[in-house]
KOLKOLLO-901034 format. One record per residue: residue number from 1; residue in three letters; x, y, z of N, C-alpha, C in turn. Coordinates in steps of 0.1 Angstrom, whole numbers. Layout:
N
NUM_ALA_X_Y_Z_X_Y_Z_X_Y_Z $
...
//
This chain:
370
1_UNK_9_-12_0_0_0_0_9_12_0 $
2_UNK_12_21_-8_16_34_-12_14_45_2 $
3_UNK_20_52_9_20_62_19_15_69_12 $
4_UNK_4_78_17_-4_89_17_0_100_18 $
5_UNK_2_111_14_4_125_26_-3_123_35 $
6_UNK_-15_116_39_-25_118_48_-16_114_64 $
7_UNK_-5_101_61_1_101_71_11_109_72 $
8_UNK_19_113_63_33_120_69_31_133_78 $
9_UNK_43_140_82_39_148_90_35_164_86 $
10_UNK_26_170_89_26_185_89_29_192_99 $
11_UNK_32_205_92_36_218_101_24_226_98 $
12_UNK_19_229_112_6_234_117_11_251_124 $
13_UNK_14_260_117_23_270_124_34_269_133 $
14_UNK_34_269_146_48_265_156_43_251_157 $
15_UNK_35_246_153_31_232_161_36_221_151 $
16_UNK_43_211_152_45_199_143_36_191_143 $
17_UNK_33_184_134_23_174_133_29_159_130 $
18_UNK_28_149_139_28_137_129_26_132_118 $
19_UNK_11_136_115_2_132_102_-6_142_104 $
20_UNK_-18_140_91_-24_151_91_-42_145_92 $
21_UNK_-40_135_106_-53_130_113_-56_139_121 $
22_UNK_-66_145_126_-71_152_136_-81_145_147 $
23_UNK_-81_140_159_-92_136_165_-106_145_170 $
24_UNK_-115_147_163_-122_161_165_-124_160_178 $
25_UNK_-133_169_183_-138_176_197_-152_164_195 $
26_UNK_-154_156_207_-161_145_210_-167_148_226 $
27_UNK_-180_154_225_-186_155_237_-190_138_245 $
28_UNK_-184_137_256_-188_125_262_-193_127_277 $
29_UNK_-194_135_278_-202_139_293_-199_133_303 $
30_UNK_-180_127_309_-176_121_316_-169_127_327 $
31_UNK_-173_140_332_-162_149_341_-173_152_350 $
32_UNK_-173_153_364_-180_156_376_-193_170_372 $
33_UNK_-201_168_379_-212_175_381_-206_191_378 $
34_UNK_-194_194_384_-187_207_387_-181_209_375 $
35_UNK_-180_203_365_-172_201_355_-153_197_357 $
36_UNK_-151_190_367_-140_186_371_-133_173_358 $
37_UNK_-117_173_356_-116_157_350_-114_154_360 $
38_UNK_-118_137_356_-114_123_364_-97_119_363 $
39_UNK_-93_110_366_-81_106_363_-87_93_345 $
40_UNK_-100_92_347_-100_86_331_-99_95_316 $
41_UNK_-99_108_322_-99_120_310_-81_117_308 $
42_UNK_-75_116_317_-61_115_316_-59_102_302 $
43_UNK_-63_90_305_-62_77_300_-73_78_286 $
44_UNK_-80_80_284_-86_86_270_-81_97_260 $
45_UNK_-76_101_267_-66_109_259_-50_108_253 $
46_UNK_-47_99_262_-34_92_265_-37_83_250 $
47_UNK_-42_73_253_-49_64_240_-47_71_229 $
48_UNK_-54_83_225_-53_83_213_-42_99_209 $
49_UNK_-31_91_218_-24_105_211_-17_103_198 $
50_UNK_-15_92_190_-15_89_175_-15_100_169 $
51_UNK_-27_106_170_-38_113_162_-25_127_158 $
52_UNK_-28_132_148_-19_141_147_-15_149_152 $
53_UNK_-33_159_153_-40_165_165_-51_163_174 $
54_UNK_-47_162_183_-62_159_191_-69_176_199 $
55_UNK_-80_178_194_-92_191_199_-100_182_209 $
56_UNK_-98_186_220_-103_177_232_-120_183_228 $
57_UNK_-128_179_232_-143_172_237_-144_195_238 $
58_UNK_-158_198_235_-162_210_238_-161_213_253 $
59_UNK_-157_226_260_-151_225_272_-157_235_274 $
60_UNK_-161_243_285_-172_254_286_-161_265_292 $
61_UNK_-164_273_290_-154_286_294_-160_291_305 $
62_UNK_-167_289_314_-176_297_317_-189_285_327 $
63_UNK_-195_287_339_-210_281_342_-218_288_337 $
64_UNK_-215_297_330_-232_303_319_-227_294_308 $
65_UNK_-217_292_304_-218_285_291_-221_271_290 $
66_UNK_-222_264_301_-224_252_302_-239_245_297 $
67_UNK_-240_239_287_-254_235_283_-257_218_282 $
68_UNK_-250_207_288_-248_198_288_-244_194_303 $
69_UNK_-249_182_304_-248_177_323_-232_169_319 $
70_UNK_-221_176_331_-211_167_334_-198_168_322 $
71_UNK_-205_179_317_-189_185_305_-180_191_312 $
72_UNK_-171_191_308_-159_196_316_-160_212_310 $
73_UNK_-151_220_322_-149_233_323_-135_236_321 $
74_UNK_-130_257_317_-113_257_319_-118_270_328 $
75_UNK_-125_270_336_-125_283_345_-122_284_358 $
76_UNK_-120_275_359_-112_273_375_-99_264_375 $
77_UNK_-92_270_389_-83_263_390_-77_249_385 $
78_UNK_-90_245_395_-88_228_397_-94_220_378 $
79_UNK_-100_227_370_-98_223_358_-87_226_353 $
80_UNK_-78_239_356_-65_240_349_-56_228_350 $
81_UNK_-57_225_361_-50_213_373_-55_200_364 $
82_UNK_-67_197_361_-65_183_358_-64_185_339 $
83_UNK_-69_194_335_-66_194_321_-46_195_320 $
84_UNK_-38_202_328_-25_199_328_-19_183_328 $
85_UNK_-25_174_336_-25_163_333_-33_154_320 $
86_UNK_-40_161_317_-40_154_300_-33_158_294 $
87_UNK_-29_173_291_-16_178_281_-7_172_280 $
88_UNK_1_170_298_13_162_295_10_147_292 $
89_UNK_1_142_297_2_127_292_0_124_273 $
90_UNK_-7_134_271_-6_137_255_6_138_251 $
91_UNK_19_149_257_27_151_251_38_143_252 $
92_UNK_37_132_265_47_120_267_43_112_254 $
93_UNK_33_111_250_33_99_240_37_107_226 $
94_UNK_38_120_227_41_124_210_37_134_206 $
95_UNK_19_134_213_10_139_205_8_154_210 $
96_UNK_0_163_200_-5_176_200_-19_174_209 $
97_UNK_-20_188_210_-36_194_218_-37_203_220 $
98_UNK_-49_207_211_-57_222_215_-73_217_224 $
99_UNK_-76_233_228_-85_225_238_-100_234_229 $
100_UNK_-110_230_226_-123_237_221_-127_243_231 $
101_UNK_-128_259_228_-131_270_240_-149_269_235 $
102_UNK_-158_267_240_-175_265_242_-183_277_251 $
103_UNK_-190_278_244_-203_284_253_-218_279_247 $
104_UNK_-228_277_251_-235_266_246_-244_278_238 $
105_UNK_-248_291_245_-255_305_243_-268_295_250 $
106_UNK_-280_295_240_-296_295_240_-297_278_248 $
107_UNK_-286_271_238_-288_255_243_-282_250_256 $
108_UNK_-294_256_267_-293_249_278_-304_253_281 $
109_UNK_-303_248_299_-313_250_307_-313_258_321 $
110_UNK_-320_258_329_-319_266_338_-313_257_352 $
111_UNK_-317_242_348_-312_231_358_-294_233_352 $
112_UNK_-288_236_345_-277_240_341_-269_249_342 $
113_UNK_-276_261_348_-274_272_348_-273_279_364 $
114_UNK_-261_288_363_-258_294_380_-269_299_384 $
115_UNK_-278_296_397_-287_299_401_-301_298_392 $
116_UNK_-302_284_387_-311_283_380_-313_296_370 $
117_UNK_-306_303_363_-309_314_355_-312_311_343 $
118_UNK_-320_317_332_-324_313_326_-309_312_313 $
119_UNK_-308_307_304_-297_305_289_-297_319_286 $
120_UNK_-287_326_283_-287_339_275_-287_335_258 $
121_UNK_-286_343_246_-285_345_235_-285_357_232 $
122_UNK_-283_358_215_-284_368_210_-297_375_208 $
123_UNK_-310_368_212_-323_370_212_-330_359_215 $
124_UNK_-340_361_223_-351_355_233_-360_345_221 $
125_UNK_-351_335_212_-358_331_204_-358_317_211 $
126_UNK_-367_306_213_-367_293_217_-364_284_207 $
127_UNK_-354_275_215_-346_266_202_-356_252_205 $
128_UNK_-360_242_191_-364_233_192_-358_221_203 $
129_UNK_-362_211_208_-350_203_206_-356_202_230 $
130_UNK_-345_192_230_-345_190_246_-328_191_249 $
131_UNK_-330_199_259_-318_198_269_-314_184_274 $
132_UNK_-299_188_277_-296_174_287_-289_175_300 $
133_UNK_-295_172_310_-291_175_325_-289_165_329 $
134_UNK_-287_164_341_-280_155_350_-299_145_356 $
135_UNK_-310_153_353_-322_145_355_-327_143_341 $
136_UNK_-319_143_330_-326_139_317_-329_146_310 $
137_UNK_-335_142_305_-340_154_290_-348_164_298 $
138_UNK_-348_174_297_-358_182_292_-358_194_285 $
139_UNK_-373_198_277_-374_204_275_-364_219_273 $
140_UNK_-364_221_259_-358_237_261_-366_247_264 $
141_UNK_-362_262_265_-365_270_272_-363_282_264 $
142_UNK_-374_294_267_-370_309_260_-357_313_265 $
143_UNK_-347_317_259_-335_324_267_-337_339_267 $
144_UNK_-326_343_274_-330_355_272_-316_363_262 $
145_UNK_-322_372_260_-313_383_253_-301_386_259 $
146_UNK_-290_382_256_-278_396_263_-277_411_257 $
147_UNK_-279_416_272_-280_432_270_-261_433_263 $
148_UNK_-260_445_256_-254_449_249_-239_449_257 $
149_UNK_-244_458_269_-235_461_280_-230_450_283 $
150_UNK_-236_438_287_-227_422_291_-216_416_278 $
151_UNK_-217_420_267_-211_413_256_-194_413_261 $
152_UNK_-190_425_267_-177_423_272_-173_413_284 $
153_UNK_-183_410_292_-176_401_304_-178_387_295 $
154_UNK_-190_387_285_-189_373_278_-172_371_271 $
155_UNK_-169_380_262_-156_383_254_-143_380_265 $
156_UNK_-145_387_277_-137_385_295_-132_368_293 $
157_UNK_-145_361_293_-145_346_297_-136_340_288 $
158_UNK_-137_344_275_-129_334_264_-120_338_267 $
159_UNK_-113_353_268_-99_357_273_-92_350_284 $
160_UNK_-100_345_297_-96_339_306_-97_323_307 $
161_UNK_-106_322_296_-104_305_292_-92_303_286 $
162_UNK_-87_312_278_-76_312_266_-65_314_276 $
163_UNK_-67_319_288_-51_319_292_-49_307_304 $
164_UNK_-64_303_311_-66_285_313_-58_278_303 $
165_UNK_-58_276_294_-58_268_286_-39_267_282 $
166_UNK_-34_281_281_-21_285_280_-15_276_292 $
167_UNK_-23_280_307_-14_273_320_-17_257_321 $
168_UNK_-27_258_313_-26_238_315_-19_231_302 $
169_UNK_-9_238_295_-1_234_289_-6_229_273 $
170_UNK_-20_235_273_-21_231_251_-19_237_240 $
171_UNK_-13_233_238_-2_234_219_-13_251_215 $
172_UNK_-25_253_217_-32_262_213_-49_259_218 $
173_UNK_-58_271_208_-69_270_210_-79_270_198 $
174_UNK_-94_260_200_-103_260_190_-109_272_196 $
175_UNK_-116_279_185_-130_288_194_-137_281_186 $
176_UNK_-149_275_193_-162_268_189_-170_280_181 $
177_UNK_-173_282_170_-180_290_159_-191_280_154 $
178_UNK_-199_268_161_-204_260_146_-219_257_159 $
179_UNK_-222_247_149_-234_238_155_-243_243_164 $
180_UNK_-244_255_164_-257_267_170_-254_270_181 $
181_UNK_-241_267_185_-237_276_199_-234_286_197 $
182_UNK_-232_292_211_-234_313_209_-230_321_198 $
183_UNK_-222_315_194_-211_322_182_-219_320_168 $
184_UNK_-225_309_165_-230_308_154_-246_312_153 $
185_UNK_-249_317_167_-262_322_172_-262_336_166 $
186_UNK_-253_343_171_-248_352_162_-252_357_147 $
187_UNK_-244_347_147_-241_345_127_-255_343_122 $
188_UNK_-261_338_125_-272_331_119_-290_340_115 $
189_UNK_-290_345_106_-301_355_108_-318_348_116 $
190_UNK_-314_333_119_-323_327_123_-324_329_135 $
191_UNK_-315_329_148_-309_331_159_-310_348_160 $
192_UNK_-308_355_153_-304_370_160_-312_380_154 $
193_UNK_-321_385_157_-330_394_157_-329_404_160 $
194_UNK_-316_408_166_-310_421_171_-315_432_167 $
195_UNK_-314_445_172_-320_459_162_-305_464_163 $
196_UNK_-298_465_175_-284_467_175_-279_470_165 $
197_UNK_-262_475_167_-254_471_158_-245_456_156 $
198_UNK_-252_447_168_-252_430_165_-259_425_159 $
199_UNK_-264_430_149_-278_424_146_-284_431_131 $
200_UNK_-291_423_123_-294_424_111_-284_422_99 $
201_UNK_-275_432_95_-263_428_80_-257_415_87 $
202_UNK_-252_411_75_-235_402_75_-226_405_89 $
203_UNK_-225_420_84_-215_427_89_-219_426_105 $
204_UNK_-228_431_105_-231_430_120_-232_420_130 $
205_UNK_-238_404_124_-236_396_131_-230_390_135 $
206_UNK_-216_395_125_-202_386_126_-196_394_135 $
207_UNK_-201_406_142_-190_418_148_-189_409_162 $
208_UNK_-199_405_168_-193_394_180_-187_384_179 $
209_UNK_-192_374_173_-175_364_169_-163_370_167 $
210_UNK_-161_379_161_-150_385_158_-142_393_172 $
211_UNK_-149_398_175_-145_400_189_-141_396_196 $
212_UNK_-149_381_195_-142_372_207_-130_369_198 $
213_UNK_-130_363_185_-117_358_179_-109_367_185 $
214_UNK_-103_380_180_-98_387_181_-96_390_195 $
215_UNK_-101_390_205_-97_388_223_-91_378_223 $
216_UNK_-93_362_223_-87_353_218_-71_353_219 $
217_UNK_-74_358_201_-57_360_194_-49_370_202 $
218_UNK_-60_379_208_-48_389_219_-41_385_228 $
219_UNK_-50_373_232_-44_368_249_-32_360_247 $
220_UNK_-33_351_232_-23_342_230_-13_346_216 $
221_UNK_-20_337_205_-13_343_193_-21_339_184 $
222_UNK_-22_340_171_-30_341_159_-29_326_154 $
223_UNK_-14_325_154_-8_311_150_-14_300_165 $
224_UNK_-17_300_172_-22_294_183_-37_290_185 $
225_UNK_-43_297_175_-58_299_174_-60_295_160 $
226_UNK_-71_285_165_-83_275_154_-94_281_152 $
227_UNK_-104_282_147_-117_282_148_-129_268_139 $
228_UNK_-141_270_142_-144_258_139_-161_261_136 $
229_UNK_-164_258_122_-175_270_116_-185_256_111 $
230_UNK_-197_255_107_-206_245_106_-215_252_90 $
231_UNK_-212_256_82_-221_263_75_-236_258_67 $
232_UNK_-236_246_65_-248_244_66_-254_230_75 $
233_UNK_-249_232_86_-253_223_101_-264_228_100 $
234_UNK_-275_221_106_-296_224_112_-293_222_129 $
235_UNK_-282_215_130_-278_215_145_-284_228_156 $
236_UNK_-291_222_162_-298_228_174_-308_243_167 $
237_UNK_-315_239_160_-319_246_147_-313_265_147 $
238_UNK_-304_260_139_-297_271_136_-298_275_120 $
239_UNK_-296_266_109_-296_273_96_-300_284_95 $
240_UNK_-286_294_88_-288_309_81_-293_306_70 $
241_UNK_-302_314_66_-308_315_52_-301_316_42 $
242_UNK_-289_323_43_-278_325_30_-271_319_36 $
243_UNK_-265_308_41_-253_304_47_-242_307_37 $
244_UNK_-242_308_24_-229_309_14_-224_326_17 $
245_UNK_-232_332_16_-233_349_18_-227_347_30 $
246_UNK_-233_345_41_-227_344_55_-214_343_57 $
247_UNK_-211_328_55_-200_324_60_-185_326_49 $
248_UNK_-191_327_41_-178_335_28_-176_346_31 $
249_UNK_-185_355_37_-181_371_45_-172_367_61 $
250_UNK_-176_359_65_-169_356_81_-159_349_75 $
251_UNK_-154_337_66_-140_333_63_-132_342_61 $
252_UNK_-136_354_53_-131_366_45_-125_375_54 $
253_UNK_-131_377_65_-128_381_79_-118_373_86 $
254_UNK_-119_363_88_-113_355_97_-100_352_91 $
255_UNK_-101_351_74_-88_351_72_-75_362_69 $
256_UNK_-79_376_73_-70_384_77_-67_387_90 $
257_UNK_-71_378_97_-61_372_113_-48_365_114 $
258_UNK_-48_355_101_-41_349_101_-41_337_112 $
259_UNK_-52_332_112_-53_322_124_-50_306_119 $
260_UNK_-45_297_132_-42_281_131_-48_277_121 $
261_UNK_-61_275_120_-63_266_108_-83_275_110 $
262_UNK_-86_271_99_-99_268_96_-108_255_98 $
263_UNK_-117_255_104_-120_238_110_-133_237_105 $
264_UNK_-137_231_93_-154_231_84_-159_217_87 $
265_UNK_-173_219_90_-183_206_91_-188_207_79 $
266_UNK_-182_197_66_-188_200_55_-203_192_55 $
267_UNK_-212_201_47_-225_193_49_-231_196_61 $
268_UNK_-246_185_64_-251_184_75_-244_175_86 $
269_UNK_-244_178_98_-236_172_107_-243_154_109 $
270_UNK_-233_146_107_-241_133_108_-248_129_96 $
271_UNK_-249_137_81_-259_138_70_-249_137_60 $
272_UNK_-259_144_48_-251_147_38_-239_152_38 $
273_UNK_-229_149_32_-216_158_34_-219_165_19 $
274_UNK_-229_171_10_-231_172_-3_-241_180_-2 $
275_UNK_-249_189_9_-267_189_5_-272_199_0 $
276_UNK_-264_212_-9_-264_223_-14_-257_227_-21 $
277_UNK_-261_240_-30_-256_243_-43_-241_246_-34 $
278_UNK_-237_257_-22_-226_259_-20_-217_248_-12 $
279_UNK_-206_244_-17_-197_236_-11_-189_244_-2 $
280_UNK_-188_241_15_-177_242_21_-169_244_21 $
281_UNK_-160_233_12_-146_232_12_-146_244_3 $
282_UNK_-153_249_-4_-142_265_-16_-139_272_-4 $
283_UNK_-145_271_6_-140_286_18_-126_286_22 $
284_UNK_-118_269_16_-103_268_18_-95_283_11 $
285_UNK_-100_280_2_-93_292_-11_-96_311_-1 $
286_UNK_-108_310_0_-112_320_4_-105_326_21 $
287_UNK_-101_314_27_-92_313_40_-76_317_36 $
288_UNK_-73_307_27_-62_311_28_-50_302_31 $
289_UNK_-59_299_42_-47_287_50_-52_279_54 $
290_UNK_-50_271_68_-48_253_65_-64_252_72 $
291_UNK_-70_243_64_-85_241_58_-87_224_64 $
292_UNK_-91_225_76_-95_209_78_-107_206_79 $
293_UNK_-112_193_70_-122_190_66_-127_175_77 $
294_UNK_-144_180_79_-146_170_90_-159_170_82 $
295_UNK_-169_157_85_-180_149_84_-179_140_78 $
296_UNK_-182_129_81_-181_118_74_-170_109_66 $
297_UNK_-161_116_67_-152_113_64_-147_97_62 $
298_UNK_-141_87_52_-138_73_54_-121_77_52 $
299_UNK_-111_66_53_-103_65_45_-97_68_33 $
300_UNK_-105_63_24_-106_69_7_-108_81_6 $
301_UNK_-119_85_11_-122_101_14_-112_112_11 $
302_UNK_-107_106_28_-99_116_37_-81_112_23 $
303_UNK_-75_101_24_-65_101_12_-69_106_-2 $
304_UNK_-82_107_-6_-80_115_-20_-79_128_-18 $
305_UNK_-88_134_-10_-89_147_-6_-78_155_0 $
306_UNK_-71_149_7_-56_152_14_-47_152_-1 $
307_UNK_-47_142_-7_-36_139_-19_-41_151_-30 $
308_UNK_-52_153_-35_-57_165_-39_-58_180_-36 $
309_UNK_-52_182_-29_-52_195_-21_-65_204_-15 $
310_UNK_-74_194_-17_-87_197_-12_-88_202_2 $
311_UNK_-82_196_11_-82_199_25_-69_194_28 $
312_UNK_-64_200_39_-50_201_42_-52_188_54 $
313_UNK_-59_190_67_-62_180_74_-75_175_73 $
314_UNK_-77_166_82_-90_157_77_-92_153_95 $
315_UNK_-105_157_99_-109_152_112_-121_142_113 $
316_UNK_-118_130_120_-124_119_128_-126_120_136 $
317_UNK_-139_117_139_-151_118_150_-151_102_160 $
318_UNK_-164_98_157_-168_85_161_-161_76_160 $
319_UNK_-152_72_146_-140_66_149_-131_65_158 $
320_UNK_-129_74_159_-116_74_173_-122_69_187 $
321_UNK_-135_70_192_-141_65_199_-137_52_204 $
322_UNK_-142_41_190_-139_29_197_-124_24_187 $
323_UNK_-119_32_183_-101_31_180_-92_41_187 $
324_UNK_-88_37_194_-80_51_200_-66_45_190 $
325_UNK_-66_34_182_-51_38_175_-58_37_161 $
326_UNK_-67_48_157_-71_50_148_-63_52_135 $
327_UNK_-52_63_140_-40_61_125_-39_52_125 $
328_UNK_-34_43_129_-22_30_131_-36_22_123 $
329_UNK_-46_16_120_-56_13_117_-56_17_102 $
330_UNK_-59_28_97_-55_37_88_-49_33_76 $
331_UNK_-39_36_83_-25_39_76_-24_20_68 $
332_UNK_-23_11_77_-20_-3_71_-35_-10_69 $
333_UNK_-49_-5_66_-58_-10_59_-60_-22_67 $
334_UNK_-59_-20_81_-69_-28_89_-82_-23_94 $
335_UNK_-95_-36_97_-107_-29_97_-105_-20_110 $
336_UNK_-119_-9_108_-122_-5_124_-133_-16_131 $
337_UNK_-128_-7_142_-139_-15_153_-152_-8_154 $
338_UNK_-163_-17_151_-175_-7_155_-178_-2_168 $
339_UNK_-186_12_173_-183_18_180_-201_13_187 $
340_UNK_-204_19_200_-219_11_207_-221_30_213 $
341_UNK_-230_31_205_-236_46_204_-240_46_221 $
342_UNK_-250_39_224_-253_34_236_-246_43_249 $
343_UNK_-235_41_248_-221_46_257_-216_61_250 $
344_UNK_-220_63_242_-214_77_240_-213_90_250 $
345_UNK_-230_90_258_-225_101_264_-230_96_281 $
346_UNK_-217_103_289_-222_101_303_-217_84_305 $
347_UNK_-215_80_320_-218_69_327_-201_71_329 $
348_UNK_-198_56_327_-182_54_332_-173_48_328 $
349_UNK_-163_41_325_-153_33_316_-157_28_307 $
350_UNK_-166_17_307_-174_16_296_-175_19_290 $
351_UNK_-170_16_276_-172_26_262_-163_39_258 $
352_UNK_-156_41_272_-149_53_271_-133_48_270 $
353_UNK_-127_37_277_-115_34_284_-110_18_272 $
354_UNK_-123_11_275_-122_-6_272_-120_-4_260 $
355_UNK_-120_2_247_-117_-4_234_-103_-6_233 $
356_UNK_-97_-21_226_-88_-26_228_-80_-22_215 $
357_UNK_-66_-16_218_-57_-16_199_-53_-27_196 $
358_UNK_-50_-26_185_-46_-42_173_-35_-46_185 $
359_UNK_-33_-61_182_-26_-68_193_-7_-62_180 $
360_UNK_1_-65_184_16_-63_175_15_-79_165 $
361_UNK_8_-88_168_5_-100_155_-3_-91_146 $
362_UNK_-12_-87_151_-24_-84_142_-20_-74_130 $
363_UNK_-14_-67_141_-7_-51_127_6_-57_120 $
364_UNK_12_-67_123_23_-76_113_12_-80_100 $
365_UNK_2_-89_105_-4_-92_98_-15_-86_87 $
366_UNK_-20_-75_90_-24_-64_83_-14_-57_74 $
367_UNK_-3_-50_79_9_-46_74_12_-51_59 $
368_UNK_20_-69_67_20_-77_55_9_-80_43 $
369_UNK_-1_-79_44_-13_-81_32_-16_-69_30 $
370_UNK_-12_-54_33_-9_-40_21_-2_-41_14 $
//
């Protein structure tokens, strides 16, 4: 079997790469009620440091941002403290890590929220869909508006997530821009009904993302900072009406930052990777720089598309799940292991820890029959 670029190594700004696998951001809902890690966030991560780069699991900057039971946090100490121990056990084995800075905006609840407070947004619009707490589903909720005046202590939080993130030792930072959290709440003319100057043009709804990007890049560096954009996701019902208008004006933006990479959910998340006249991937060109492509992705996929200069990296999701030596799998055209949805989010080792890597027979044996 012929080596790919897909495995050799890339240069990701100051960051080296192994290959040019990415393990995406994988919410598993396995960190204490307070958003604390366990010592198993250590060993899940440890697992799959292969990976070129690994974007840990969405991480909340913030207990307003928190819209999921038992996600981990970077706003206190004691998360600096145990996220320091995934960095380095990441970086004894080889591997890279940025951490995905999150705020959920609209999608949560009030059982989620400091003093039962109601979710803030860009506007008091109710999102379809059920929350997930520590008692189950429920129901979503009207959020309310952020007054104008708050937008800076929000912008505060990523600054002080971003310098979390500096002291617990990761290679850099995603800012979560996609799948209908606050940032693409924003963006989205479906989400923001603003009369502001946040509100209504292009221009205007991108001026808060930008903001935060741009606080961000201040606290650390340009080359240190990811971002991570969903343009035609229905995720947590978000679709902008022009998504191409949209998000070709916000790449256009984002790419005179000069930031880490550009991180696209081509397609519907979990769907089509194809479902509209505008394709994703052109927003590479329109970026500038390094363009990694994530949904659906297989093997074949991700090697033509890499070998074609289509996308520079290529990010795996649910795979890595139940492969933590997912390159290693890859690379010599052994099968994967199917993954048990079942366990994806919340509970305990199970599903999170137990998936076993190829035994050193098995990858001889795979090896030899490429």
């Amino acid at each position: 079997m012929a080596k790919s670029k897909l495995f050799e190594p890339f240069t990701l700004g100051p960051i080296e790469l192994k290959n040019r696998i990415v393990m995406a951001p994988l919410t598993r809902s396995r960190a204490t009620s307070e958003g604390d890690l366990l010592d198993r966030h250590v060993e899940y991560y440890r697992q799959r440091a292969s990976a070129g780069l690994i974007i840990t699991e969405a991480t909340n900057i913030s207990p307003e941002g928190r819209g999921y039971a038992w996600t981990p946090g970077i706003f206190s100490d004691a998360q600096v403290a145990g996220w320091r121990r995934v960095t380095d056990a990441v970086h004894e084995e080889g591997g890279k890590i940025v951490i995905q800075l999150w705020h959920v905006g609209r999608i949560s609840h009030p059982d989620l929220q400091p003093g039962g407070a109601l979710p803030v947004a860009p506007s008091a619009i109710k999102p379809k869909g059920q929350a997930f707490t520590e008692a189950g589903f429920k129901d979503n909720v009207t959020p309310r508006a952020l007054e104008k005046d708050e937008l800076p202590r929000v912008v505060a939080d990523y600054v002080k997530a971003t310098e979390n993130a500096k002291a617990a030792g990761f290679d850099g930072v995603e800012v979560h821009s996609a799948n209908g959290y606050l940032l693409d709440q924003f963006l989205s003319d479906h989400t923001n009904k603003r009369t502001d100057e946040y509100g209504g043009s292009v221009e205007n709804r991108m001026r808060f993302p930008l903001e935060v990007v741009d606080a961000v890049v201040a606290a650390w560096s340009a080359d240190r900072v990811g971002i991570r954009v969903s343009p035609l996701s229905a995720a947590n019902d978000i679709l902008d009406s022009n998504p191409e208008e949209t998000f070709t004006a916000y790449t256009r933006e984002l790419a005179k930052r000069g930031l880490m990479y550009l991180h696209a959910i081509e397609g519907a998340t979990r769907g089509d990777r194809d479902p509209h006249h505008f394709k994703v991937w052109a927003l590479k060109e329109e970026f500038g720089g390094v363009y990694m492509g994530n949904n659906g992705y297989d093997r074949n996929i991700a090697v033509n598309r890499v070998q074609n200069d289509v996308v520079d990296l290529v990010c795996f999701g649910r795979p890595f799940i139940s492969n933590p030596d997912l390159v290693e799998r890859m690379e010599i055209g052994a099968p994967l292991a199917p993954f048990d949805e079942k366990t994806f989010y919340g509970g305990d080792e199970r599903g999170y820890l137990d998936y076993p890597k190829l035994s050193e027979d098995e990858k001889q044996k795979y090896a030899d029959a490429a």
